[in-house]
VOGU-3710 file (C-alpha; in Angstrom, 3 decimals, decimal comma):
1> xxxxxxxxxx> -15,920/27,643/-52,029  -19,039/29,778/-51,571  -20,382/31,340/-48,114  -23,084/28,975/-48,638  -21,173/26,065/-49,108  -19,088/27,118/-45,865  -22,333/27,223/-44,086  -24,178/23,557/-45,244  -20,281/21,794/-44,198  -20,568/23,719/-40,890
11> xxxxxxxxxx> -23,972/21,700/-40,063  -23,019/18,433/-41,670  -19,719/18,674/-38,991  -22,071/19,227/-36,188  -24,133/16,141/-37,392  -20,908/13,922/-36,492  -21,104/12,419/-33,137  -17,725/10,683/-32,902  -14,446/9,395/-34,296  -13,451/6,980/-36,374
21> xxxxxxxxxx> -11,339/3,886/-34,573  -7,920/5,135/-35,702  -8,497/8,974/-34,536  -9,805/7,550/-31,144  -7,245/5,540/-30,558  -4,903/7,878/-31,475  -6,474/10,652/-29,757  -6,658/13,334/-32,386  -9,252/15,319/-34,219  -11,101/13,605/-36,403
31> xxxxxxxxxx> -12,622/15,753/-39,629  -14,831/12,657/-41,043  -18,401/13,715/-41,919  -20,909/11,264/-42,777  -18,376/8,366/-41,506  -16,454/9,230/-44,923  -12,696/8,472/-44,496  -11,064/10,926/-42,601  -7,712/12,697/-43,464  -5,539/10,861/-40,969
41> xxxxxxxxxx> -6,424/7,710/-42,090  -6,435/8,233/-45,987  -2,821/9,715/-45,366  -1,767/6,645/-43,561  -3,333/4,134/-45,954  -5,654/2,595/-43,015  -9,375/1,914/-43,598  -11,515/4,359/-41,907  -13,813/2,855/-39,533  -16,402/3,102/-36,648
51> xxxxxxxxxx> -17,007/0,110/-34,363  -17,648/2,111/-31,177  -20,058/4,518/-30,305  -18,303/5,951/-26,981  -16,059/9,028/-27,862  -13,127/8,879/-25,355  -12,860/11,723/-23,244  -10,260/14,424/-22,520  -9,095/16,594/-20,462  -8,133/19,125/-23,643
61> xxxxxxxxxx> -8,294/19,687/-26,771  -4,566/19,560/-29,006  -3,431/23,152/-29,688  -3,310/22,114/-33,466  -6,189/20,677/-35,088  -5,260/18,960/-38,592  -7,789/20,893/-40,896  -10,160/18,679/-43,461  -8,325/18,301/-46,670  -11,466/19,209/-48,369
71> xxxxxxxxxx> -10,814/22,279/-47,527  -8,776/24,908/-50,246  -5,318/26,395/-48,313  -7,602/30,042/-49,258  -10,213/29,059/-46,929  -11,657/31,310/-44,265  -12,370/28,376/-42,084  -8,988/26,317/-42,219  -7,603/26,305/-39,009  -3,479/26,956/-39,275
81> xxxxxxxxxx> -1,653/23,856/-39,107  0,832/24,545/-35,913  3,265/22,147/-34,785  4,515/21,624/-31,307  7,851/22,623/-33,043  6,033/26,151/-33,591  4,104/26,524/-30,479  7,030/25,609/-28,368  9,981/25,559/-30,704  12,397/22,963/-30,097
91> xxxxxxxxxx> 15,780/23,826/-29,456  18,756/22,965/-28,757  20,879/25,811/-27,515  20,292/28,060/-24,499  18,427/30,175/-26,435  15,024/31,217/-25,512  12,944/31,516/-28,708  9,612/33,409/-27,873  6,789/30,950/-29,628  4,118/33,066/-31,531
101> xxxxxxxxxx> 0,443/32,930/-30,494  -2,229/30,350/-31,005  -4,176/32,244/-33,507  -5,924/29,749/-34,733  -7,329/27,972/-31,167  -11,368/27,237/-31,805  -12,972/28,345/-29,086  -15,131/26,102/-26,935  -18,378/26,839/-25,521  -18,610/27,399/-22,131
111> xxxxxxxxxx> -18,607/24,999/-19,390  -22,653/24,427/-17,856  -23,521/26,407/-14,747  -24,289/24,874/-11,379  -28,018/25,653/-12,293  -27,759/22,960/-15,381  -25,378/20,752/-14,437  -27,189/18,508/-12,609  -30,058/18,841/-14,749  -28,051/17,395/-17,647
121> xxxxxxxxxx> -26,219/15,227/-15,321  -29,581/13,089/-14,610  -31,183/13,096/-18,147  -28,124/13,027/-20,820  -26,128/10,992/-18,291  -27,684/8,750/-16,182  -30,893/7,960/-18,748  -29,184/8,173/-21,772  -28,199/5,179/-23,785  -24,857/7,205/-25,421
131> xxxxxxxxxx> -22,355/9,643/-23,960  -22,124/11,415/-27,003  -25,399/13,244/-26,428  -23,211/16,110/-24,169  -22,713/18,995/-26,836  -18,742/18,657/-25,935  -18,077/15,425/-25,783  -14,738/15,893/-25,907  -14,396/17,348/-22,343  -16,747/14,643/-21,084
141> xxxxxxxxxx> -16,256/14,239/-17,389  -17,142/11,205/-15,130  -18,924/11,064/-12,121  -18,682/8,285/-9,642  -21,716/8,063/-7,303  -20,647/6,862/-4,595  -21,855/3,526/-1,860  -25,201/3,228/-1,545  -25,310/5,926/0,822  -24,766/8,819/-1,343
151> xxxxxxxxxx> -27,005/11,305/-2,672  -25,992/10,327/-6,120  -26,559/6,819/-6,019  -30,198/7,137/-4,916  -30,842/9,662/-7,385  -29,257/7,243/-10,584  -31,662/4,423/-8,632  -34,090/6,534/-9,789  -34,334/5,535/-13,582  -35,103/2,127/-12,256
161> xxxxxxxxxx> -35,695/0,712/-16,198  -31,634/1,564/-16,547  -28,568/-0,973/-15,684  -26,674/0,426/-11,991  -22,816/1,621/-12,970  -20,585/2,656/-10,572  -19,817/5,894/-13,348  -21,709/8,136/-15,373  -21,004/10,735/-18,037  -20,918/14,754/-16,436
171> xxxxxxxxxx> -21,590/17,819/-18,169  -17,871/19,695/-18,268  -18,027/22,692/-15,605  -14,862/24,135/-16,620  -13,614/25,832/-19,608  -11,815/24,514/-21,977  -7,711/24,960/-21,934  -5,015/25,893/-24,039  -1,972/23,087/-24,129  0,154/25,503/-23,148
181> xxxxxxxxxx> -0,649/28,709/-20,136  -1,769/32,112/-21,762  -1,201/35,096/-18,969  -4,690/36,538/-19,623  -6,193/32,974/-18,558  -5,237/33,739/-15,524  -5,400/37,480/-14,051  -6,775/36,337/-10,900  -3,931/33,997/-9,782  -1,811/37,444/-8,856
191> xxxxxxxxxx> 1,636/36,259/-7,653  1,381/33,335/-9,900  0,707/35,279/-13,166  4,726/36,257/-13,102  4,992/32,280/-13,663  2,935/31,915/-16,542  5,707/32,205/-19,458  8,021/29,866/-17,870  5,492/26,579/-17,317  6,035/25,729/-21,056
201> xxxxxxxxxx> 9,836/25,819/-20,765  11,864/22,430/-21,173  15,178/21,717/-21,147  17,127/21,404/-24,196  16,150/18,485/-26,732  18,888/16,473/-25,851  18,439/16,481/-22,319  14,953/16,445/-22,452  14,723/13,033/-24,265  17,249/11,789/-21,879
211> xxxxxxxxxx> 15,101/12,570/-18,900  12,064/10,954/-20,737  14,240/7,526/-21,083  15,556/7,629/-17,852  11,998/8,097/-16,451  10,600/4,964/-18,599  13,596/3,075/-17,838  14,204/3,520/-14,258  11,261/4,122/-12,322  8,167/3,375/-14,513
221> xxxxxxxxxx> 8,661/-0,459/-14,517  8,512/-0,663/-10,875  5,869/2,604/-10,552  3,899/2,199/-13,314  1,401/5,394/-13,272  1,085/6,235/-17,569  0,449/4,434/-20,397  3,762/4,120/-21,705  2,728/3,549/-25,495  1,081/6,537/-25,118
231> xxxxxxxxxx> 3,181/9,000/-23,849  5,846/8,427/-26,083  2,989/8,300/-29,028  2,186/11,554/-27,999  5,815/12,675/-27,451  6,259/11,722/-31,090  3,764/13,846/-32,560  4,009/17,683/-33,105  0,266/18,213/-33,413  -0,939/15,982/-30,007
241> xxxxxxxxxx> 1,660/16,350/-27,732  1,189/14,762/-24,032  -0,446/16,875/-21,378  1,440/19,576/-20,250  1,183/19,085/-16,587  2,301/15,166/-17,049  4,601/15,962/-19,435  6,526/18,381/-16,803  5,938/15,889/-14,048  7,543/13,275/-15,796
251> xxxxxxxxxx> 10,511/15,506/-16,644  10,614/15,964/-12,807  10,850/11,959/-12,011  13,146/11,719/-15,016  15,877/14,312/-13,595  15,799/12,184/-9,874  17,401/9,203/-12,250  18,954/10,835/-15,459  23,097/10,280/-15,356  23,378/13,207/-18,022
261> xxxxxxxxxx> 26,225/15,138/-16,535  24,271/18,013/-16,848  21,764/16,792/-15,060  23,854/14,625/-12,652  26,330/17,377/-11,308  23,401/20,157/-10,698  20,210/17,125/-10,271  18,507/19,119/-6,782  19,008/22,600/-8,527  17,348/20,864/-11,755
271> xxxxxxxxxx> 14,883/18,669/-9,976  13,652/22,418/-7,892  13,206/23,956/-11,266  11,133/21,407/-13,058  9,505/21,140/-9,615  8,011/24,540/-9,528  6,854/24,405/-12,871  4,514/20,805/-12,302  3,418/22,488/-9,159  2,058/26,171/-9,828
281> xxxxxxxxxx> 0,279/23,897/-13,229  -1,245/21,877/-10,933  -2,102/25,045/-8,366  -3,172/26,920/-11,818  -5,122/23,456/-12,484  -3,923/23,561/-15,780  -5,582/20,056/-16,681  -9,640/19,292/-16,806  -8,532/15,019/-16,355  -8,477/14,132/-12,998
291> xxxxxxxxxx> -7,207/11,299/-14,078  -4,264/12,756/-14,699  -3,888/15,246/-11,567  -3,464/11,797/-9,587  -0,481/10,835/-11,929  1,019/14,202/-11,688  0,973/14,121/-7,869  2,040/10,849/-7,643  5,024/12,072/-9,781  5,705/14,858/-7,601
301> xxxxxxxxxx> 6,162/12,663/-4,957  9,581/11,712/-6,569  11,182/15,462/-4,516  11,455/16,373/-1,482  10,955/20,276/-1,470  12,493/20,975/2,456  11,957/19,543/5,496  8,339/19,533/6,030  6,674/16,852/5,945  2,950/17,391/6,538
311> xxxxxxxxxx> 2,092/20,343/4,164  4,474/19,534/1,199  6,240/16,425/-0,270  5,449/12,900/-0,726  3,137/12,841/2,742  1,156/15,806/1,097  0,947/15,120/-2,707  -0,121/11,028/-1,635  -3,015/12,829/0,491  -3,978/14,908/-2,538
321> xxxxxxxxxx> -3,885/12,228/-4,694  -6,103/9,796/-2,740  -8,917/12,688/-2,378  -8,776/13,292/-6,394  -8,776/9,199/-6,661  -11,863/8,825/-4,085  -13,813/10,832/-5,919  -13,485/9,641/-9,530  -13,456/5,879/-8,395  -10,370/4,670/-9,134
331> xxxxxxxxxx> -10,365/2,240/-5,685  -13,499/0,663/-7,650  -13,417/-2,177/-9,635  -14,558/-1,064/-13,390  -13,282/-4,760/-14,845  -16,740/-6,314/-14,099  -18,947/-3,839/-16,246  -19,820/-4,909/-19,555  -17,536/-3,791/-21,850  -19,907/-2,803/-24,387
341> xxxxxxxxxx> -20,629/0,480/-27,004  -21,558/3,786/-24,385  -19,145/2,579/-21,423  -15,839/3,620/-20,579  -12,847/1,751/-22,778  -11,097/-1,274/-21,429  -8,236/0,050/-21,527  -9,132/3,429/-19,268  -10,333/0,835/-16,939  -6,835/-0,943/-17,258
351> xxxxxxxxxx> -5,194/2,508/-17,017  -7,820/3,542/-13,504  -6,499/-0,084/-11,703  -2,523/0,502/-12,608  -3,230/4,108/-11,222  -4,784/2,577/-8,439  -2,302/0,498/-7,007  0,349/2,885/-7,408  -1,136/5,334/-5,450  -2,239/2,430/-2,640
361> xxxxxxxxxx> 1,798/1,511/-2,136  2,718/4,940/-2,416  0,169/6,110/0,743  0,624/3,013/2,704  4,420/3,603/2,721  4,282/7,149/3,444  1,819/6,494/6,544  4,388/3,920/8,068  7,024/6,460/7,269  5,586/9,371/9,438
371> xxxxxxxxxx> 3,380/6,802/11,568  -0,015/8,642/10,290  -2,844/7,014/9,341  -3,745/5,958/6,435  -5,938/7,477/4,130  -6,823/3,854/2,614  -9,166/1,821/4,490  -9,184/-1,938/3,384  -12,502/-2,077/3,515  -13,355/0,992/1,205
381> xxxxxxxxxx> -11,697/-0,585/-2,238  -12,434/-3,238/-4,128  -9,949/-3,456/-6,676  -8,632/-7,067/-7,939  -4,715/-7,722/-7,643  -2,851/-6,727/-10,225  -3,004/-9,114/-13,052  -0,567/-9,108/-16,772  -3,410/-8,223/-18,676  -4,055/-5,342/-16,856
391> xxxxxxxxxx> -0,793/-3,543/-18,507  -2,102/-3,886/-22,000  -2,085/-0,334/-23,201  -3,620/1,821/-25,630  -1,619/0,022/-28,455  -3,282/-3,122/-27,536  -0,144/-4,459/-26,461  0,872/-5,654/-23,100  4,179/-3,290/-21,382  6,755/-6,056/-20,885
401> xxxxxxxxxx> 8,933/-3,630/-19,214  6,543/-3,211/-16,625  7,796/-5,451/-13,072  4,249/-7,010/-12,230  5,889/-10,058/-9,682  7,889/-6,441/-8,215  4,225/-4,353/-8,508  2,180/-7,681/-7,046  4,932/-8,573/-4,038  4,675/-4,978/-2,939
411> xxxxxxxxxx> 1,286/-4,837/-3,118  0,781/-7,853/-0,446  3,685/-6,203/1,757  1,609/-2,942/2,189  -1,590/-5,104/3,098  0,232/-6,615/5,965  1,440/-2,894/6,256  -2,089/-1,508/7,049  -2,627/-4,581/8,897  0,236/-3,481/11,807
421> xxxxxxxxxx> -0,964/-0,104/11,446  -4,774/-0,819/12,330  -3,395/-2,924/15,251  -1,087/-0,119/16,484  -3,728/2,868/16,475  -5,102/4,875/18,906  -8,707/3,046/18,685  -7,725/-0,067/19,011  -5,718/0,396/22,361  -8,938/2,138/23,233
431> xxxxxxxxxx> -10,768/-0,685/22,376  -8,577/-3,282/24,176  -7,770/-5,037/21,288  -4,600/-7,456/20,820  -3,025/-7,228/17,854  -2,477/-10,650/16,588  1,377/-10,126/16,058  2,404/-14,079/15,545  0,045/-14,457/12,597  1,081/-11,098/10,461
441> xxxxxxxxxx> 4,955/-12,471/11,648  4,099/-16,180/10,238  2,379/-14,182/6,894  5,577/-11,968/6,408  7,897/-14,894/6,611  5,540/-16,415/3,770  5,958/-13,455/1,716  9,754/-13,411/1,989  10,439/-17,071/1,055  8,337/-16,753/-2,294
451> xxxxxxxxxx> 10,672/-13,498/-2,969  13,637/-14,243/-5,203  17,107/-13,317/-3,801  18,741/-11,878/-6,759  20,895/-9,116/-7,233  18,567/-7,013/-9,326  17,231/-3,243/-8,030  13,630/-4,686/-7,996  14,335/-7,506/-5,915  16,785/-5,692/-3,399
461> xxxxxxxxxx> 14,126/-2,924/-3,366  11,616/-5,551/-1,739  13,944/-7,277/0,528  14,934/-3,416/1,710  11,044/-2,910/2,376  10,434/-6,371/3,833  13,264/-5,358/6,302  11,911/-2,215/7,404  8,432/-3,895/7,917  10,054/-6,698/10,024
471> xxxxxxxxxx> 11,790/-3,899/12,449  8,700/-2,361/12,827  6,642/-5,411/13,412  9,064/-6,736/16,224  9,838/-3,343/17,653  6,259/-3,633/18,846  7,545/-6,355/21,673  10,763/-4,516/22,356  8,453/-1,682/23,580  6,877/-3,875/26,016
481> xxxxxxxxxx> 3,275/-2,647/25,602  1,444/-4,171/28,042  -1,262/-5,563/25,608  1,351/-7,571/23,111  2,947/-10,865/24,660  6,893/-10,797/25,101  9,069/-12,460/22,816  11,981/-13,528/23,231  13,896/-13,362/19,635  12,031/-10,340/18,721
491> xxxxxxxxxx> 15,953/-8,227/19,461  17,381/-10,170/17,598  14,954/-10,282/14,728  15,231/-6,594/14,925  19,441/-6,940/15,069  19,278/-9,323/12,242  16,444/-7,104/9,967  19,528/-4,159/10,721  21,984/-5,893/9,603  20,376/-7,206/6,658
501> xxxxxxxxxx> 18,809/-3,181/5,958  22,774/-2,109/5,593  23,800/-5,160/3,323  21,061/-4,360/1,024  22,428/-0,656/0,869  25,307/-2,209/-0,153  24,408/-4,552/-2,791  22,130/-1,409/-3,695  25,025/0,963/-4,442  27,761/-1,598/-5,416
511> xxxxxxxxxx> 25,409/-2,379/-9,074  24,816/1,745/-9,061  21,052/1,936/-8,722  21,009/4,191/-5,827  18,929/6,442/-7,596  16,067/4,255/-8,309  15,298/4,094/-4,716  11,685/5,602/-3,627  11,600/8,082/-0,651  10,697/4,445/1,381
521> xxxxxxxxxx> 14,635/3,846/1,567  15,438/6,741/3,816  12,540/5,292/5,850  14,655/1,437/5,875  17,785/3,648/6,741  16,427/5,417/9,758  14,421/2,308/11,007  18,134/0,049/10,537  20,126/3,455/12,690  17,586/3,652/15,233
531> xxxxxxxxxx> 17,440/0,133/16,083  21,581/-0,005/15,988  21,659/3,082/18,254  19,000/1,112/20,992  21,425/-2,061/20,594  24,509/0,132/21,372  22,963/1,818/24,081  21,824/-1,245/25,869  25,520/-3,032/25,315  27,196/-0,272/26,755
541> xxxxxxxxxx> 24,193/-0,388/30,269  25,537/-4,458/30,200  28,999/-3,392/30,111  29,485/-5,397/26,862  31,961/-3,052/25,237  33,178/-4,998/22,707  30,082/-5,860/21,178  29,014/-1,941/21,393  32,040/-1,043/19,276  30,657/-3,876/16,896
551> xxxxxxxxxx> 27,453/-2,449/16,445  29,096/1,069/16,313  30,393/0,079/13,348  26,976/-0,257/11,876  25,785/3,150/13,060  29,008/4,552/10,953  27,526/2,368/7,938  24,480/4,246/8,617  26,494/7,626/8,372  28,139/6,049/4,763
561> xxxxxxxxxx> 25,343/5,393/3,418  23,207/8,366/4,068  25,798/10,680/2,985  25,330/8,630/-0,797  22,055/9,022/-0,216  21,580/12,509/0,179  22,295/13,010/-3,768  19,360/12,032/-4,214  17,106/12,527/-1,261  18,329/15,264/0,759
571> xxxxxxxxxx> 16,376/14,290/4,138  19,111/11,624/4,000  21,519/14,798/4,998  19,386/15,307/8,116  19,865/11,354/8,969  23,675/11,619/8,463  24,013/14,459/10,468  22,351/13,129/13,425  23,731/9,651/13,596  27,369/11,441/12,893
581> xxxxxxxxxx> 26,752/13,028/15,990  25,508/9,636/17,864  28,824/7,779/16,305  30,973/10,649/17,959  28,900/10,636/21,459  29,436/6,822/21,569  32,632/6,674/20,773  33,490/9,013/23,460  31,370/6,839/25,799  33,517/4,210/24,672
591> xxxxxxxxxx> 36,615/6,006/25,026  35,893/7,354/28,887  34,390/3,793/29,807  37,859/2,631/28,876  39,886/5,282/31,016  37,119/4,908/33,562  34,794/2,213/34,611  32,589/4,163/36,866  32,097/6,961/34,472  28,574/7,962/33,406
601> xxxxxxxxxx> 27,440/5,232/30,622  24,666/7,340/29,282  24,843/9,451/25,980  22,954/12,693/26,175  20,253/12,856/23,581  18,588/15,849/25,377  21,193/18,292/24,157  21,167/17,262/20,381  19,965/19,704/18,862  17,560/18,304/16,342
611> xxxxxxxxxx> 16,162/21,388/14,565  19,561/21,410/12,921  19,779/17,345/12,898  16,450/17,269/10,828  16,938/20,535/8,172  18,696/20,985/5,282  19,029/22,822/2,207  15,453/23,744/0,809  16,627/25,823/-1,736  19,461/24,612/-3,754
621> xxxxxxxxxx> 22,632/26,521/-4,980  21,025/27,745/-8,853  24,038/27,818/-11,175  23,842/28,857/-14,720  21,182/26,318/-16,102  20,218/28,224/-19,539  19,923/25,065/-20,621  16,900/24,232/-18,748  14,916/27,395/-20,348  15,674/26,223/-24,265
631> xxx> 11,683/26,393/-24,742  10,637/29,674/-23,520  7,356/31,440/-24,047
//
C-alpha cells in the first residue's frame, strides 16, 4: 500500500460517525468504513449492521484496538494487536512478570478548554439533532441540567424549537486514559507516584476468578451495582477488558466473601491490599465515567479501613457517591424519554436506576447507623420502584440472579427509614412538630407480614433490618420526649425486636452466610446490646435479679456473636470488647447484690474506657501474600 493510499483510508475513517450494532453492543472498536462489514463481525459470521445513530459513550478507550484486516501485517499504520494477557500477563505463580509498554496506544486529542466547552456544550449538544457531532465521541460526557432553577436549564430553554431532556451530550474536558496507570501520567500526584506500578497488580488467576464468582454470587444479587453480562463479557476478552478501577473494586467486595483458603485465613490483610489499590485509582481518578466512580465507591463501601467513621469508610464513600450521582442525574427518572436514535440507550437508563437504588439503601442505612442526616431528600428524586425489567442488561436478557422482591422490600424499609429520621431531626423539634409514630408503626407491621419467613440469607437479611428499624422506632417512647405520646408496649416491642435481632444472628451463622452481611448488621447488633444492657440495668434498679441474669444471657450472645463477626467487619471487635466488659460489670453487680442487698446497684459506665472499647486494628498483620502481586507492572 502506497503513502497515498494510507492517506485517502485515513479520511474515509474520519468520515465514519459510529459503530455498527454488534461493536456497540459489544463495546469495542469498530474499523467499518462506509458501513462495510467490519472485522469483528465478518470473523464471527454476524451481519454487520447500523440501526442506531447514538454512539455509546465511554469513559476509555481499550488499550488494544483490533486493526482493519484490510490492512497488510507490513503496514505503517497497523496498530499492534496486544492482549490483556500481554499488557498485564496472566499468571499464575508469585511471580511478578514486568508487562512491556503500550507502544502502540493512539493518541487522543486533547480534552476542550473551559473557554470552548460551553460553547460546544450549547450548539453541538443542546441544538444538535445527533451526539455524534463531538469530534470524540467516544469520551462523550453527559450533563444533567439541573430543576428549573439552574443556570443550565434556562440556558437549554433557550433553543425553544428543541424537545426539554433532563441530559445532554458534553464536550470531554479531560484527557483521554490508558487502561492501565503509566508513572509519567502522573508526576504531579508526588507521594502517590511510588503507587503507580502496583494499581495493575491482581492476584493470581486462580484466586482472582474465585473472587470474581464469589462477588457475583454473594453480594451482587442482593446489591446489584454492574451489569453482570457485562463484566464478565469484558472479563472474557483480552482486548476490552473491564475498567480498571471497577475491576479492582470488585476484587475488593469479592475478597469480603471468597472462602478460598488463601483468601479466607489472611481476608483483612487481603481486603487492605486490594483496598489501597481501588482507592489511590479513584484519588488518581483513573476513570473519565462517572458512572462508574459511583459503582466503585459503592464497592468500597464493602471495608472498613479503621475506626473512623466520618472521613473514611462506608459513611464517607456513600457521601461521595451521592455528590457524583447528583450531578449526573441518576435520582432522575430517564424511563419516560423517548427512546429513540440520538438519546441515551435503554439499557444505560436501566443500568442509571439499578445504580440508583443501590446507592439510596446504602446512604439511608449508613445515616441511621451514625444518626446523620441524610444526604437523600424524598422530595429531590423521582425514580420509579424497582421493576424486573429494569435488570435486563446489555445482553438483552433479564439477570435472574438478581433478588428484586429482596432489592424492592428494602427499598420500602429505608423510606419509612427517612421517614423516622425527618421526624427525629433537629428542625422538626424546632418546629414543634409530632412525629406521627403510630402510623410509620402500623406501615412497618404491613411491611413485615408481606415478608416471607424463610431461612434464606436474603430473607433473614430483611427481618435483621426490619428489627433494627423497630428498636429504633420504639426507642423513641422509651426516651420519653416530651413531644411523642407514651406507650405502653413500646419495652417490650423493643425486648421482643432484641430477642428476635440475636435469633436471626443465629439462623444467620448456623446456614454459614455470615459473610454476606452488609456493614448494616453491626448496626442490628449494637441496636439488639444496647437495648439488652438498658433492660438489665433497669431489672437490677427493680430488684428483679433473676430476670437480669436472663437478659444477661443475651448481652453474652451479643459478645458471641460479635466476636464471629469481627472476621469480617472488624468494628464488630470494638462491640465485643465493650459489651465483654458490660457482661463482667453486671455479673459482678449480680454477684455483690447476692452477698449484699444494700450494695450499690449501679454499673459504672463513666470509667469504661471507650477509646479502647471503639478501636481496633487499622492495619492488619501483612504476611507473605506474593500471591496477590502475580500481575505486576
Amino acid at each position: 500500500m502506497d503513502g497515498s493510499t494510507i492517506i485517502i483510508n485515513k479520511q474515509v475513517q474520519r468520515r465514519q460517525m459510529h459503530s455498527c450494532d454488534t461493536c456497540r453492543r459489544r463495546k469495542i472498536k469498530c474499523d467499518s468504513v462506509n458501513k462495510a462489514h467490519c472485522t469483528a463481525c465478518r470473523k464471527s459470521g454476524v451481519e454487520c449492521r447500523f440501526s442506531l445513530t447514538w454512539k455509546r459513550h465511554a469513559s476509555r478507550s481499550v488499550d488494544a484496538p483490533v486493526p482493519s484486516a484490510a490492512s497488510p501485517s507490513n503496514s505503517t499504520d497497523v496498530v499492534p494487536q496486544t492482549t490483556l494477557e500481554e499488557v498485564v500477563p496472566f499468571t499464575d505463580n508469585g511471580a511478578t512478570t514486568p508487562a512491556p509498554l503500550e507502544s502502540g496506544r493512539v493518541v487522543a486529542p486533547a480534552p476542550c478548554n473551559a473557554v470552548d466547552t460551553l460553547s460546544q456544550f450549547f450548539h453541538k449538544g443542546v441544538w444538535s439533532s445527533s451526539w455524534a457531532e463531538f469530534d470524540d465521541y467516544e469520551r462523550l460526557r453527559l450533563a444533567y441540567i439541573g430543576t428549573s432553577g439552574s443556570n443550565f436549564s434556562h440556558l437549554v430553554n433557550l433553543n425553544r424549537e428543541g424537545q426539554r431532556f433532563l441530559t445532554y451530550p458534553h464536550p470531554p474536558i479531560h484527557p483521554h486514559l490508558p487502561w492501565k496507570p503509566q508513572a509519567q501520567h502522573y508526576l504531579n500526584k508526588g507521594p502517590l507516584l511510588e503507587n503507580v506500578r502496583q494499581l495493575s497488580s491482581f492476584p493470581a488467576k486462580e484466586i482472582r476468578n474465585e473472587l470474581v464468582e464469589a462477588f457475583f454470587e454473594k453480594i451482587h444479587p442482593y446489591f446489584p451495582v454492574l451489569d453482570e453480562a457485562d463484566f464478565r463479557r469484558q472479563y472474557k476478552d483480552p482486548f476490552n477488558p473491564p475498567p480498571l478501577l471497577l475491576f479492582q473494586a470488585v476484587l475488593l467486595a469479592g475478597a469480603h466473601v471468597c472462602n478460598h483458603p488463601r483468601v479466607a485465613n489472611t481476608r483483612q490483610a487481603v481486603k487492605s491490599i486490594l483496598y489501597h489499590r481501588v482507592k489511590i485509582l479513584f484519588d488518581l481518578r483513573h476513570e473519565n465515567n462517572r458512572v462508574h466512580l459511583v459503582q466503585a465507591a459503592l464497592l468500597l463501601t464493602w471495608h472498613l479501613e479503621d475506626s473512623d467513621s466520618v472521613s473514611l469508610n462506608s459513611y464517607y464513600w456513600v457521601g461521595v457517591a451521592c455528590r457524583i450521582a447528583f450531578g449526573i442525574g441518576l435520582h432522575r427518572n430517564l424511563m419516560d424519554e423517548p427512546d429513540i436514535p440520538g438519546r441515551m440507550p435503554a439499557c444505560d437508563r436501566r443500568l442509571h436506576r439499578r445504580v440508583w437504588w443501590v446507592l439510596f439503601q446504602t446512604e439511608v442505612m449508613s445515616a441511621l447507623e451514625h444518626g446523620r442526616p441524610s444526604m437523600i431528600n424524598r422530595d429531590d428524586y423521582d425514580q420509579p420502584p424497582l421493576e424486573l425489567s429494569d435488570f435486563c442488561e446489555q445482553n438483552g436478557q433479564i439477570n435472574t440472579r438478581v433478588n428484586l422482591e429482596y432489592c424492592s422490600r428494602n427499598i420500602e424499609l429505608c423510606e419509612m427509614i427517612l421517614e423516622i429520621q425527618r421526624a427525629t431531626s433537629p428542625g422538626a423539634i424546632l418546629r414543634g412538630e409530632y412525629p406521627d409514630v403510630k402510623s410509620l408503626n402500623s406501615r412497618l407491621i404491613k411491611w413485615a407480614i408481606a415478608v416471607p419467613l424463610t431461612q434464606t440469607f436474603w430473607s433473614l437479611q430483611l427481618q435483621l433490618h426490619y428489627q433494627t428499624v423497630a428498636i429504633h422506632l420504639h426507642r423513641l417512647y422509651l426516651d420519653g420526649a416530651e413531644r411523642i405520646a407514651q406507650s405502653p408496649d413500646s419495652n417490650d416491642q423493643c425486648n421482643a425486636a432484641a430477642q428476635m435481632i440475636l435469633s436471626i444472628f443465629d439462623a444467620i451463622i448456623r446456614i454459614g452466610v455470615l459473610q454476606q452481611c452488609y456493614f448494616p448488621s453491626v448496626v442490628a447488633l449494637i441496636a439488639a446490646g444496647v437495648h439488652v444492657s438498658r433492660s438489665i440495668q433497669q431489672l437490677v434498679d427493680k430488684g428483679s435479679m433473676l430476670l437480669a441474669l436472663n437478659s444477661l444471657r443475651n448481652l453474652e450472645s451479643v459478645v458471641h456473636t460479635a466476636e464471629v463477626l469481627k472476621e469480617f467487619w472488624p468494628n464488630a471487635e470494638g462491640v465485643e470488647k465493650l459489651f465483654r466488659v458490660l457482661v463482667d460489670r453486671y455479673k459482678d453487680l449480680l454477684h455483690r447484690e447476692h452477698r449484699d442487698e444494700e450494695s450499690t446497684t449501679t454499673a459504672d459506665f463513666c470509667n469504661i474506657d471507650w477509646e479502647t472499647m471503639l478501636l481496633f486494628d487499622s492495619q492488619p498483620r501483612l504476611m507473605e501474600l506474593d500471591w496477590m502481586d502475580a500481575l505486576s507492572n
